[in-house]
N, C-alpha and C positions, 0 to 999 in steps of 0.2 A: 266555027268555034269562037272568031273573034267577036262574031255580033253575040252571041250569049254570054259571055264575058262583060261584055260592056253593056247591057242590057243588068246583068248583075250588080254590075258596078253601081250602074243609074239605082236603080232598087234600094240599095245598101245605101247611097247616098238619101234616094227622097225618107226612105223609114228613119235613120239617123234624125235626119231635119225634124222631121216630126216629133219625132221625143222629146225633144227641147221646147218648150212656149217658148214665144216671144221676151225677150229681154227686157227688163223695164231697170230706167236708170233709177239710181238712189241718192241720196243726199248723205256724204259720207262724216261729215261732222260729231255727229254722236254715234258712230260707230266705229269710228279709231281712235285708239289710245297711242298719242305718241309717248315714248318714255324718256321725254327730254325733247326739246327744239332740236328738228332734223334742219340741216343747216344748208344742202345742196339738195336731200330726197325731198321731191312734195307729189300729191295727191291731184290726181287730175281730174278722174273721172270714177264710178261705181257703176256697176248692174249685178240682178239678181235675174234669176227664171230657173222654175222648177226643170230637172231633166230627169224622168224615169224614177218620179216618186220623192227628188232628192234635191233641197234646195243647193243652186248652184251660186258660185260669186266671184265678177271677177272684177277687180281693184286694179287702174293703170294708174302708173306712179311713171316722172322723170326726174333724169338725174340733172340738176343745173347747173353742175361743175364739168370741166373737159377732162377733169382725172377719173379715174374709176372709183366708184363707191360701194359701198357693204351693207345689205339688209336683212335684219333678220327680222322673221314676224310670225307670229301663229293666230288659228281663228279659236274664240270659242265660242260655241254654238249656244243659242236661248230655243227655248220652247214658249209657248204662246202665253205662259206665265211669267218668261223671261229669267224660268232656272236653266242653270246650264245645264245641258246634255250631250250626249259621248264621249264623256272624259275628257281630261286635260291634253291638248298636242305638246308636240315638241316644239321648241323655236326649229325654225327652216332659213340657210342662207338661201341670198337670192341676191346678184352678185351685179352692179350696173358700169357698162363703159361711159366713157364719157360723150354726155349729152344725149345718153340712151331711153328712152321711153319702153315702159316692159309693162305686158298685163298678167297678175299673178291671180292665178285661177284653184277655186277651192270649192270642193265639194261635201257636204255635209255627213257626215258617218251615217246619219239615222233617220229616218222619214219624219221624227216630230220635229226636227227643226225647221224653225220657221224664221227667224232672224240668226242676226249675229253681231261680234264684235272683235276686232283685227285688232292687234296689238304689234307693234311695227318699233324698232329699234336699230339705231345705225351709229356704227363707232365715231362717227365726226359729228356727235350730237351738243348739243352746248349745255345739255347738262340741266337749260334751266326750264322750268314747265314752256308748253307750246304758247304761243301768243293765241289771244281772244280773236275769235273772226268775227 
């Protein structure tokens, strides 16, 4: 029983894997809107890959302060014209301890999406637009 179990297991793991392509990193610059200079949250890294029809994204951000910090952010999804599609999200928190690094993962409601655009918001922001990079 045990070996068909875990012969299961393996199965369910290689098909999983395979629905996913490959990851490919992104250049998150023109794809997040901060809404004010985030003052401890920043942006580290981006990747995208289709999983099961559906663009996927996951965005790791840390937090540079040892207190805990507050994020709130939603995606909104472009299509290959760069109208949005699936309708507006909600903002989502997303909550960091201090000196915490976290990867926020977002999957696309609709198969036309093809890109996107993350808009990210945190209460210790200064309020004033983000600096040029």
């Amino acid at each position: 029983m045990k070996k068909y179990l875990a012969s299961g297991v393996l199965l369910a793991a290689v098909l999983g894997f395979s629905a996913m392509a490959q990851a490919a990193s992104i250049s998150l610059t023109d794809r997040v809107d901060q809404l004010g200079e985030m003052k401890y949250l920043k942006l580290v890294t981006g990747r995208t890959a289709q999983r099961n029809g559906l663009l996927v994204v996951q965005v790791e951000m840390k937090n540079q302060d040892k207190g805990n910090q507050q994020l709130y952010y939603r995606f909104r999804w472009l299509d290959e014209a760069g109208l949005e599609v699936g309708g507006e999200e909600a903002w989502k928190p997303f909550k960091f301890i201090g000196l915490q690094k976290r990867t926020i993962e977002s999957i696309a409601p609709v198969p036309n999406a093809v890109d996107f655009k993350m808009e990210v918001n945190s209460p210790d922001n200064t309020g004033a637009e983000p600096a040029a990079k």
